[in-house]
N, C-alpha and C positions, 0 to 999 in steps of 0.2 A: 328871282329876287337877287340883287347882286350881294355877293359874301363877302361881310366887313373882315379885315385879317388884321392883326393883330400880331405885334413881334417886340421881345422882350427890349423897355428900355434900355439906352446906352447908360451903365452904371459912372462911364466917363463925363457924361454930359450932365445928370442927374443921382448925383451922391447922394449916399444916406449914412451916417450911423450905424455900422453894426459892430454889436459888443456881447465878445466872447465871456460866458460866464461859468463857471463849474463851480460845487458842493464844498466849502472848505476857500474859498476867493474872498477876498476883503469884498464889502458892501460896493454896490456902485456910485462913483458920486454922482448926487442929482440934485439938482435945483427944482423947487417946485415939485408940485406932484405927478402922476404920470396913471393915463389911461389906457389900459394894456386888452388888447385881445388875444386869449391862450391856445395853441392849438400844434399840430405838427404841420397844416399847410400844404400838405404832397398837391401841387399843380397848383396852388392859391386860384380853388374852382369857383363857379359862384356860389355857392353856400359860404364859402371862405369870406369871399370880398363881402355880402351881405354883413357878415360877423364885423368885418373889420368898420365898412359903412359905419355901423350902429357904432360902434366904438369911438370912428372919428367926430360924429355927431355930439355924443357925452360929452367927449374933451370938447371940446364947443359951448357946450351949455355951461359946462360948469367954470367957463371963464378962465380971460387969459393966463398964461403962465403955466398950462395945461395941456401937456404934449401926447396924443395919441398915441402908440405903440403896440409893436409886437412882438408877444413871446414865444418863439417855436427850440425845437430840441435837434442837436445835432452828436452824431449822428440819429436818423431817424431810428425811435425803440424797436421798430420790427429790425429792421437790419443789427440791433445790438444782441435781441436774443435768436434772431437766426442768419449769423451770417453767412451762410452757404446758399443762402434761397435764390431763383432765379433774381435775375432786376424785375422793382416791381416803382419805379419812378415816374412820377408824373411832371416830373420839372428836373434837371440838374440842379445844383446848388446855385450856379452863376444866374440861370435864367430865374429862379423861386426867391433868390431877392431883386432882384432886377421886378419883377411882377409884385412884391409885397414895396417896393419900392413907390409902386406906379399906383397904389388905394392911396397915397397923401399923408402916411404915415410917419412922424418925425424919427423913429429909432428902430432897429430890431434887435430883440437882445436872443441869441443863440446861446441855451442851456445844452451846457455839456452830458450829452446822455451819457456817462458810465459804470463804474460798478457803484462808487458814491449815489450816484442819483439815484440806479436800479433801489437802491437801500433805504433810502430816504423814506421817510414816513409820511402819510398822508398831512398829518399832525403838523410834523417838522415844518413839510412844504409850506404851510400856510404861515405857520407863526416865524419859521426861519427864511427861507426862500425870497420866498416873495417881499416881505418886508427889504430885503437886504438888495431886491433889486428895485425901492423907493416904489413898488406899484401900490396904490388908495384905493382903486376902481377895477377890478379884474372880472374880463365877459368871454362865454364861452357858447359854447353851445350845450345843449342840453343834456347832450348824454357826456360830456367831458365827466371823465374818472382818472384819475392821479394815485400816488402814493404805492408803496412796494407790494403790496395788497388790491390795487384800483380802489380801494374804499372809501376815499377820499369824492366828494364831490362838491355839486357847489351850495349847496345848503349848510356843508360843513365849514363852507368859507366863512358863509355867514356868520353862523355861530360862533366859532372861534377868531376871524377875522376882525369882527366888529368892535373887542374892545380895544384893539391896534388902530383901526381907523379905517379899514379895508373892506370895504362894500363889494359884495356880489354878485353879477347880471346875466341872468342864464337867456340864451337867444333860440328861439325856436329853429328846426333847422328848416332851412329852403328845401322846397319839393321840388320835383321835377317829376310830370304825373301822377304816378299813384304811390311816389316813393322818394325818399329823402334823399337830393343830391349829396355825394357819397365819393373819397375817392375810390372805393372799392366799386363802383355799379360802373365807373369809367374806364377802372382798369380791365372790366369786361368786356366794354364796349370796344375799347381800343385792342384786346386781343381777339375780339372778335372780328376786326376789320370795320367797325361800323362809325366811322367818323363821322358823321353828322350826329347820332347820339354823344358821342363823347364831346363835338365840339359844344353843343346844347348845352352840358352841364358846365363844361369850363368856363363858358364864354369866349371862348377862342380854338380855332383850330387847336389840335393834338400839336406838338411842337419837338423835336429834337434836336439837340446843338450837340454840335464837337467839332474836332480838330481834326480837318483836312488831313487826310494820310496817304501816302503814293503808293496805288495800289500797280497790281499786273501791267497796265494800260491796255489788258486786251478786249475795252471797249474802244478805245481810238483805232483800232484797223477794221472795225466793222461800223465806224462814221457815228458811233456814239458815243463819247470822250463822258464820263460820270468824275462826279467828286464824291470820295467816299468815307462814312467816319464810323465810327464803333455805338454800338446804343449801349456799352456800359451794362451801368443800372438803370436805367428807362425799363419800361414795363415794353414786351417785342408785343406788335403789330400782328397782326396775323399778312405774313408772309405771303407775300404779292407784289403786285404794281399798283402804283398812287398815284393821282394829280396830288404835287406838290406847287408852295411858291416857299421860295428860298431867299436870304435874307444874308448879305456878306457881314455879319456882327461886330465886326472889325473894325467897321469902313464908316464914317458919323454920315449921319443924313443919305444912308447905301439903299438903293432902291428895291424894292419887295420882286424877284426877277420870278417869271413863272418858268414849271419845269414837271419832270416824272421823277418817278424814285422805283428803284428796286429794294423790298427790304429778304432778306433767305441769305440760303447757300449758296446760289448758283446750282443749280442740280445739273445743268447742260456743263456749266468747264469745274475748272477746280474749285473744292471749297476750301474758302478760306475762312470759316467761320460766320458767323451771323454780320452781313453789315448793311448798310445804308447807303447805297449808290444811288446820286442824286442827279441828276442829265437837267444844265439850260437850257432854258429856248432861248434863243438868239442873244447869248452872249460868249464872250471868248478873252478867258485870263490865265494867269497864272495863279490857282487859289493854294497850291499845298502852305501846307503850317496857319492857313485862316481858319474863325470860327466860323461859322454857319449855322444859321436858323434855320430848318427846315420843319415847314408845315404840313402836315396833312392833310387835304383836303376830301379828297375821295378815292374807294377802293376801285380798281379798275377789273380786276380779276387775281386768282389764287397765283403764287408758284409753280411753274411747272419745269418738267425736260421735255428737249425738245432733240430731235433726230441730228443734229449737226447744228454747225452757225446759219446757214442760210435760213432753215426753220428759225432761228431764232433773229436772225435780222426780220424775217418779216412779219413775225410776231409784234417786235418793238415798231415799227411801223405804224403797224395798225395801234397800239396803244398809246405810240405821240398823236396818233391821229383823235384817240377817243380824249384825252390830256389837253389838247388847243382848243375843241371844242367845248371841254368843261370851263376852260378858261374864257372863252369867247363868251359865253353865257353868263360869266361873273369877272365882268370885266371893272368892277370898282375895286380896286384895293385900298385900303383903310389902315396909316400906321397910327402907331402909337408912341407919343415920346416920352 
């Protein structure tokens, strides 16, 4: 079946509203009321877009003047109470509104996760928060918990919400087999190396972007020239070789180019730390300081060392050879604008 791919909108071409908010900020001005789906978003999977769906649907119903919306937390609260933890990202910040961009959504307002918010009351949230950022209509999913305690949920919205004017809408979440699409069931999958699970629940290939960086070049004396970028905080891959398609983020209307990818150490030369070295097929530029989409598409085999370069020239070989072939077999590419 040929595999639709998917590469984060150009935020040049298709702008949204985003409005930074933090605990202690004057109110936002808003016109009108405003239908908000709440959450933190890591990959805006499909459980996510389901949530937001329903959300844009409401502002719909409930007649013009009536702007859908999302409210997610920056930085993400795991990363605020452990910041030392490996990356465990399922989007970059550029690519996860760029993707909340592209559900049809008119705003996204970015809560300041700090030590304010950490503080914040269940209570607060509802009667201060939320008021002050003009939302009527606030939908989540099920198990959404809030407040310095999580004790906060959405029946408490109700409750307390309701003589303010702020209705409640709990969404069941999306399954995927015998278990609720999750970004945690993804970030197993994807460390586990099994991209077609993870792209299942995303709805999109696994995706990492960054910033072209000049590495060694000593893939160009062995006829393999790679572009190489850092995973950051990205959740790491399990370490091997991918069919990748790569995507110049840079470039408006840039064509979906297919390609491999190394992601490790190198165990054969020096390591330079954990990266993403990306190899075209049949194209040839100048990319340092560009961004880049790269896609996941399939595992081709683990990491390994290998006895010298020749072992490992004809290793890579054979895995551009198994890479053309994945490609050949899913030859529709599918963007997204």
């Amino acid at each position: 079946m040929p595999m639709s791919i998917f590469y984060p909108a150009d935020d040049k071409v298709n702008p949204i509203p985003v409005m930074d908010w933090a605990v202690g900020d004057a109110p936002l001005s808003t016109e009108g009321r405003k239908v908000a789906a709440i959450g933190n978003f890591d990959g805006v999977h499909r459980g996510h877009q389901a949530l937001i769906s329903q959300t844009c649907t409401l502002a719909g119903e409930l007649g013009a003047g009536i702007d859908p919306v999302v409210i997610t937390f920056t930085p993400h609260p795991r990363l605020f109470f452990r910041p030392d933890q490996p990356g465990f990202f399922l989007a970059d910040e550029q690519d996860k509104t760029a993707f909340l961009a592209a559900t049809g959504v008119k705003e996204i307002i970015r809560l300041r996760f700090d030590d304010a918010m950490r503080r914040t009351s269940a209570e607060d949230f509802i009667t201060s928060v939320l008021p002050s950022l003009g939302i009527s209509d606030l939908l989540a999913g099920s198990d959404f918990a809030f407040g310095n305690d999580r004790s906060g949920d959405m029946d408490m919205i109700r409750q307390l919400g309701s003589p303010a004017g702020l209705s409640a809408h709990s969404v069941d979440l999306l399954a995927s087999g015998d278990a609720a699409v999750s970004s945690t069931r993804i970030r197993s999958a994807v460390a586990a190396g099994d991209m077609q699970a993870a792209e299942a629940m995303l709805g999109r290939p696994y995706i990492i972007s960054g910033t072209i960086e000049k590495g060694d070049q000593r893939g160009r004396t062995i006829g393999f020239p790679t572009a190489n970028i850092r995973l950051g905080m990205m959740q790491q891959p399990a370490f091997g070789v991918y069919t990748v398609a790569i995507r110049l983020a840079d470039a408006q209307g840039a064509p979906v180019i297919p390609g491999i990818a190394n992601i490790g150490r190198r165990p054969t030369v020096e390591d330079r730390g954990v990266l993403l070295e990306a190899h075209f097929f049949d194209y040839d530029g100048d990319l340092y300081g560009q961004r880049i989409n790269v896609m996941l598409l399939d595992f081709i085999r683990p990491e390994q060392a290998f006895d010298g370069l020749d072992a490992l020239k004809e290793q890579i070989a054979r895995d551009v050879d198994s890479a053309r072939a994945f490609h050949a077999r899913n030859k529709e590419f599918r963007t997204q604008d």
